[in-house]
C-alpha positions as CSV (number, residue, x, y, z in Angstrom):
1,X,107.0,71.4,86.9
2,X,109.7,70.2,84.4
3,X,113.3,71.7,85.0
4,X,114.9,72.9,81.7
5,X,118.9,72.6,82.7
6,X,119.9,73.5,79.4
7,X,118.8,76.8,80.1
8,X,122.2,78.3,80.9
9,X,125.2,76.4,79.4
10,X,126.8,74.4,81.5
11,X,130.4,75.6,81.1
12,X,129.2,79.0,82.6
13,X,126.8,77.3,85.3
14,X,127.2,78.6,88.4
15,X,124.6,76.7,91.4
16,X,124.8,73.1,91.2
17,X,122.1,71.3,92.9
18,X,122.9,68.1,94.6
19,X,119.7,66.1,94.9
20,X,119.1,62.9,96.5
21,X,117.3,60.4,93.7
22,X,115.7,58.4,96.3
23,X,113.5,61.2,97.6
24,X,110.9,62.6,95.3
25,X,110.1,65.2,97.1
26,X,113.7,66.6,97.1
27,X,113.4,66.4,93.5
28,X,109.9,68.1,93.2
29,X,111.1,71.4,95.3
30,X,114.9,71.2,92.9
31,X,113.1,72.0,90.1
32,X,111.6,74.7,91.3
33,X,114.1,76.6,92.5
34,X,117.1,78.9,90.8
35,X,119.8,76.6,90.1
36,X,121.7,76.5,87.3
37,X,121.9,72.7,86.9
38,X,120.2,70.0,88.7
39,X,122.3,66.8,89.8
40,X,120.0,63.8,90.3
41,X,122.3,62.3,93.1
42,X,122.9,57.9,93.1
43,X,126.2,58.0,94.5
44,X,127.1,59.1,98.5
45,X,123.2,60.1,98.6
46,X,122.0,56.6,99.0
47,X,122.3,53.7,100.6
48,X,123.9,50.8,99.1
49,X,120.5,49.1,100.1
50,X,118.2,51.6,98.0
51,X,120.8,51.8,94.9
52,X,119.2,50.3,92.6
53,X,115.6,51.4,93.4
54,X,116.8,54.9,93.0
55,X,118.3,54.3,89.8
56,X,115.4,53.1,88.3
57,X,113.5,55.9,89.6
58,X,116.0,58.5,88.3
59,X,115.4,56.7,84.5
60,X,112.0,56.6,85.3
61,X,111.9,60.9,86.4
62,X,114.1,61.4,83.1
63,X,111.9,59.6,80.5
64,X,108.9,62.0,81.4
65,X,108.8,65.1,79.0
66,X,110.2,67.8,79.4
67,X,112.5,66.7,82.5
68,X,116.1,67.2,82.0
69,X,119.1,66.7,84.9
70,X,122.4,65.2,85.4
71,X,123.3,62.5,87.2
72,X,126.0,61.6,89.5
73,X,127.1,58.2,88.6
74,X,129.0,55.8,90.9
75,X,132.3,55.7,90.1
76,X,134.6,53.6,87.7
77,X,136.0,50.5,90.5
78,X,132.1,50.0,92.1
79,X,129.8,47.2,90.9
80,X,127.5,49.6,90.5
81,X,128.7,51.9,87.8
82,X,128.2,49.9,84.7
83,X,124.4,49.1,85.5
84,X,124.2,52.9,86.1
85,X,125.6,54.4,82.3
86,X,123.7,50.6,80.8
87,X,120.5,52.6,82.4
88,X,121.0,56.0,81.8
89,X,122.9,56.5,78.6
90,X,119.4,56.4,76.3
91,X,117.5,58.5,78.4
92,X,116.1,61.2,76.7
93,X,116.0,63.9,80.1
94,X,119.9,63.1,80.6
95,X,122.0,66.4,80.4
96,X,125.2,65.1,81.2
97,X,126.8,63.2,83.9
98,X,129.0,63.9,86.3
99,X,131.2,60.9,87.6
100,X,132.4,60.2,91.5
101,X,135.8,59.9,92.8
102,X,138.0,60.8,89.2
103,X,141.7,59.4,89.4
104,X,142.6,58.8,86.4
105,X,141.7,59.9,82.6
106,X,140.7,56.5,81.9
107,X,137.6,56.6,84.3
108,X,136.7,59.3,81.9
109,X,137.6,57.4,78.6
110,X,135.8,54.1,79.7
111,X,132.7,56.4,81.1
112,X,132.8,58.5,77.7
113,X,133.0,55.3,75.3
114,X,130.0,53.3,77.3
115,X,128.2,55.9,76.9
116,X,128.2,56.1,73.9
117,X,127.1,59.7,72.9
118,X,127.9,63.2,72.7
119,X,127.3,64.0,76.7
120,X,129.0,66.0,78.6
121,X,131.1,64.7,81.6
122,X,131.8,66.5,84.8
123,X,135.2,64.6,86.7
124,X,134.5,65.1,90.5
125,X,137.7,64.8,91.8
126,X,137.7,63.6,95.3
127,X,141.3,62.7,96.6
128,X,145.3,63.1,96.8
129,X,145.6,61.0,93.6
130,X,142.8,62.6,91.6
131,X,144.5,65.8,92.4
132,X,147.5,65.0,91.3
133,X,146.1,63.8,87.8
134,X,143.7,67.1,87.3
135,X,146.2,68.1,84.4
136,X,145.7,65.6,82.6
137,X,142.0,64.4,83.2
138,X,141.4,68.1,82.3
139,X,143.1,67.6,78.8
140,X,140.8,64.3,78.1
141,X,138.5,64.1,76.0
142,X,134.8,64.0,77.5
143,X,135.7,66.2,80.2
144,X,133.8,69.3,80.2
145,X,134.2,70.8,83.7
146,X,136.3,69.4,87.2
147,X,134.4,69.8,90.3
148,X,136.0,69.2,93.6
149,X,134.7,66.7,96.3
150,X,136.0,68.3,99.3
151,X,134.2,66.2,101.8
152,X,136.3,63.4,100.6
153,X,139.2,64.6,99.9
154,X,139.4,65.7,103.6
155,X,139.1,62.1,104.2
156,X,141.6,60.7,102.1
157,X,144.3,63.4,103.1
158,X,143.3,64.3,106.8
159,X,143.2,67.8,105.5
160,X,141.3,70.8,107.8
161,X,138.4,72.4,106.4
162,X,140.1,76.1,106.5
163,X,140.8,78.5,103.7
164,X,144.5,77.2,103.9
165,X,144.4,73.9,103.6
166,X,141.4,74.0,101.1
167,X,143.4,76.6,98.9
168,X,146.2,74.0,97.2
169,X,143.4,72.1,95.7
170,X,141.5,74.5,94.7
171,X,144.1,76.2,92.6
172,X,145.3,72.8,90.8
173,X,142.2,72.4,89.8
174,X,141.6,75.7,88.1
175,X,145.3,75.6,86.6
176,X,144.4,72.1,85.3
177,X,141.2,73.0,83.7
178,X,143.1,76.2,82.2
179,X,145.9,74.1,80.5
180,X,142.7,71.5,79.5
181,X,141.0,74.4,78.0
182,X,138.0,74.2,80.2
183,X,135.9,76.4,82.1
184,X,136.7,77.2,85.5
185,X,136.1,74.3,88.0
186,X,133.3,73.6,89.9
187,X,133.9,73.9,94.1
188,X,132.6,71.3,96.5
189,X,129.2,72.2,99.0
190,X,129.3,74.5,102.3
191,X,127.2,72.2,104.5
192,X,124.6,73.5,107.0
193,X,122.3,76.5,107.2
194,X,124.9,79.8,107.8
195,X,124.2,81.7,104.3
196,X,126.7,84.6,105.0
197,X,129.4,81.4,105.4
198,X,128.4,80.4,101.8
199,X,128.8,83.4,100.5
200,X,132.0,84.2,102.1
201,X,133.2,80.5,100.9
202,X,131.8,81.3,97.3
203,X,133.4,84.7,96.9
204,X,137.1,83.0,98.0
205,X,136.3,80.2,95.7
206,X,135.8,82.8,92.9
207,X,139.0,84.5,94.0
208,X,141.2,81.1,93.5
209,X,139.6,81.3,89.6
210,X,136.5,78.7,90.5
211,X,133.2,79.6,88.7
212,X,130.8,76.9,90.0
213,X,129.4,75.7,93.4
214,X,128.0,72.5,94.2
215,X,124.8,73.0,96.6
216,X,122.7,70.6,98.8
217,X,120.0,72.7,99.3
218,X,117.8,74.9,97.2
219,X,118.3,78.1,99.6
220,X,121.9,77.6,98.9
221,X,121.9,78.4,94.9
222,X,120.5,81.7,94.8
223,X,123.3,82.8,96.9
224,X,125.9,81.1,95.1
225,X,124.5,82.6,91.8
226,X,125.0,86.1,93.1
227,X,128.0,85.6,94.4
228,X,129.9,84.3,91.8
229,X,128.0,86.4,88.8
230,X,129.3,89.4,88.4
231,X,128.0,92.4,90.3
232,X,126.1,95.8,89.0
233,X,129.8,97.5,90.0
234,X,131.1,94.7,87.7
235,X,128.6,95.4,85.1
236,X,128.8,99.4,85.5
237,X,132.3,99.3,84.9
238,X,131.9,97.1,82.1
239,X,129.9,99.0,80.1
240,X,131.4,102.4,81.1
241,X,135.2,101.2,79.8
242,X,133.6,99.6,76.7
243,X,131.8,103.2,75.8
244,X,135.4,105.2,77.0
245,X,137.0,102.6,74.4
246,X,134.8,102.8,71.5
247,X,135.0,106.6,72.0
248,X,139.1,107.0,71.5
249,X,138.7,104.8,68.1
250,X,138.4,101.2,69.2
251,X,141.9,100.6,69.3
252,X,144.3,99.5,71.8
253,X,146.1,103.2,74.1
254,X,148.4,101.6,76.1
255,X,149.5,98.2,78.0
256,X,146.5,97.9,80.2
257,X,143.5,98.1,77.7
258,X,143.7,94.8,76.6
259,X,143.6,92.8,79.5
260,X,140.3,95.9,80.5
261,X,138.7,94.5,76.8
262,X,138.7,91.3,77.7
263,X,137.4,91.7,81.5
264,X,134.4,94.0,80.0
265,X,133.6,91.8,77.3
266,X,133.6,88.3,80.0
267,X,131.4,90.4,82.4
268,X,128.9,91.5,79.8
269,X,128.8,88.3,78.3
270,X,128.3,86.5,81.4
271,X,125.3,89.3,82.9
272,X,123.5,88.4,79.3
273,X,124.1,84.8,80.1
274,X,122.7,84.8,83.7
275,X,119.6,87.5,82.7
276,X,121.4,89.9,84.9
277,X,120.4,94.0,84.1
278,X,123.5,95.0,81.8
279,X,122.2,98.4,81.3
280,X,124.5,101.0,82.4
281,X,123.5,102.9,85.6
């Protein structure tokens, strides 16, 4: 069963699907679930051991028609990150790519210009000094989206995994991808199985202005889809303030419709996007 990621465009993807290259079968049961975008997975995944048998495998899985994925690349300082954009870049299945461990916009520059084409490029920023330089990784050209590596940027900083300590980063990276003009950014995975936790972390993620999820499994994305879509409330009160308006004229009352316009109009866009019922209730 081929996976058409370009079925929802990226900048409003929601579920990202982490997948491990090296396990077929991982792949097989991806692409046949409700994710938004699949990420063919060469970095943390594997094994240095099994690198480069899962890179050819990935080329191998994206020359077959009608397959279509990202992939997350090793990043810019490893030996292994020229050999993976020297294998990739030509592939006809290759959606974008999103690239490991971002500090700097030149990781996104030298990625970009060996690549040599039009793809998009998602900068997973993974650490105290990638942070810092969201702003103006954000503002580079070839960046489409910021997702956040969490995981490792606990590491770096010694950082707890609570709403608290998680909330600083989260907000620089959706102020940097505001002042770079880019979609909301991308938040790192919930691991284990506890769905209501997911949901929970989602819905705060959403909150702090973050419109993507990064998933490990494929039970996680139908969750993370709902809860960062908007809701049939969302979607009532869209259409209900957009008849109200078009009803006193069309034209702006008072302080307060414009910012209203511009909510309705993002939530009905977005339920059309996502194939979610827009018809008023």
């Amino acid at each position: 069963m081929a996976h058409t990621s370009a079925r929802i465009d990226h900048a409003l993807s929601r579920s990202w699907l982490l997948v491990n290259a090296a396990r077929p079968d991982d792949i097989a049961r991806a692409v046949a679930c409700d994710a938004d975008q699949i990420i063919l997975d060469i970095e943390d995944a594997v094994d240095p051991a099994y690198k480069d048998a899962a890179r050819r495998a990935t080329a191998n899985w994206l020359d077959q028609s009608g397959n279509h994925a990202w992939v997350r690349i090793n990043d810019a300082s490893t030996e292994y990150w020229a050999d993976d954009i020297a294998d990739f870049r030509s592939r006809p299945g290759l959606v974008g790519v999103v690239l490991a461990k971002v500090e700097s916009p030149q990781h996104i520059t030298d990625t970009a210009s060996r690549l040599g084409r039009d793809l998009p490029i998602v900068a997973l920023i993974e650490s105290a000094l990638g942070i810092e330089a969201a702003a103006a990784i954000a503002r580079t050209s070839g960046t489409s989206r910021l997702a956040f590596g969490s995981g490792d940027y606990r590491r770096d900083t010694g950082a707890a995994a609570t709403d608290l300590a998680m909330s600083y980063p989260r907000s620089r990276l959706t102020i940097a991808s505001r002042l770079g003009s880019l979609p909301g950014p991308i938040d790192g995975p919930t691991t284990g199985r506890d769905l209501d936790a997911l949901h929970s972390h989602t819905a705060l993620a959403r909150s702090l202005g973050m419109t993507g999820r990064l998933c490990l499994s494929p039970g996680q994305t139908s969750v993370v889809n709902n809860a960062i879509g908007p809701s049939v409330d969302d979607i009532r009160w869209a259409h209900e303030f957009l008849a109200d308006f078009r009803t006193a004229g069309g034209t702006v009352r008072d302080g307060s419709d414009k910012p209203r316009l511009e909510q309705a109009t993002r939530i009905t866009r977005l339920a059309d996007a996502y194939g979610i019922c827009a018809s008023p209730i």
